[in-house]
N, C-alpha and C positions, 0 to 999 in steps of 0.2 A: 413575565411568564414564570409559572415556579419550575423548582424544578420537576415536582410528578408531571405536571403536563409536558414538560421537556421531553422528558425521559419517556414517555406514551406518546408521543409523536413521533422522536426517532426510534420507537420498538418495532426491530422484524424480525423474524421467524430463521430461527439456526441456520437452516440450511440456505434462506437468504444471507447471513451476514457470512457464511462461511462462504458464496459466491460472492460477495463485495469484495469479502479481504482476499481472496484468491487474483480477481479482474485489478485490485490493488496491486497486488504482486506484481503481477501480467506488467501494468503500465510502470511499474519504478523497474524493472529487470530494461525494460525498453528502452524508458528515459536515461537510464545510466550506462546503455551500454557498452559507450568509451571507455568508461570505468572499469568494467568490469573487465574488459580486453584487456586495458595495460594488468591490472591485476593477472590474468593468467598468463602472460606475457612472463610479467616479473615471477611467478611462480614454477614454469615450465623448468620440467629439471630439478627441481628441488624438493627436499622430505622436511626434515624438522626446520633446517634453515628458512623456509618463507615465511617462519613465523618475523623472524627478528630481521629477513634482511628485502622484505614486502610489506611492512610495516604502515610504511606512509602510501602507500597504492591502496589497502587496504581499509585507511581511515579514509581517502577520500572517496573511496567508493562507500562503504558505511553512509558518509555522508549522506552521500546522493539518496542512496536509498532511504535513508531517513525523513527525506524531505517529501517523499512518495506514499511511506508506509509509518503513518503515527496514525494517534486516535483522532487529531479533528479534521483527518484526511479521510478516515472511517463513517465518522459522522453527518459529514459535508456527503459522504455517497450515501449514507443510507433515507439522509436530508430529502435528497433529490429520487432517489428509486419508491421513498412514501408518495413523492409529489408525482411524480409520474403515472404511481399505483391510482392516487385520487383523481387525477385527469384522465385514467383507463377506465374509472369509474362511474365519471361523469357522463363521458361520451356514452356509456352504453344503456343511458338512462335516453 
């Protein structure tokens, strides 16, 4: 497959992809959000210091979220919301 047909199969319309990356969000805040407790844990009480002394709470939460929120976690949704669009499509045929 090239890529223009690639790329016209996963095309959806702004205000869908800005609902994907959003329901994106939604599930990596969820999925990590051990993570993100020790983070304000380690942070409570502190101003400039949690940069340098919340540092390693910080990257493993990064992490997390990183594994949630890239592009072929974008793509893979927008994969599936065409596929579901063309099976809403079919059925009302």
């Amino acid at each position: 497959m090239g890529y223009i047909q690639e790329a016209r199969e996963n095309h959806v319309k702004k205000k869908v992809e800005e609902a994907l990356r959003s329901k994106m969000k939604q599930k990596a805040l969820k999925e990590c959000d051990h993570y993100s407790a020790k983070y304000a844990e380690c942070a409570m009480g502190r101003t400039l210091s949690v940069i340098w002394h919340c540092r390693k709470q910080a990257k493993v939460l990064n992490e997390c979220l990183h594994q949630y929120t890239n592009d072929s976690v974008l793509e893979e949704m927008k994969k599936n919301y065409m596929l579901e669009q063309e099976s809403k499509d079919r059925n009302k045929l």
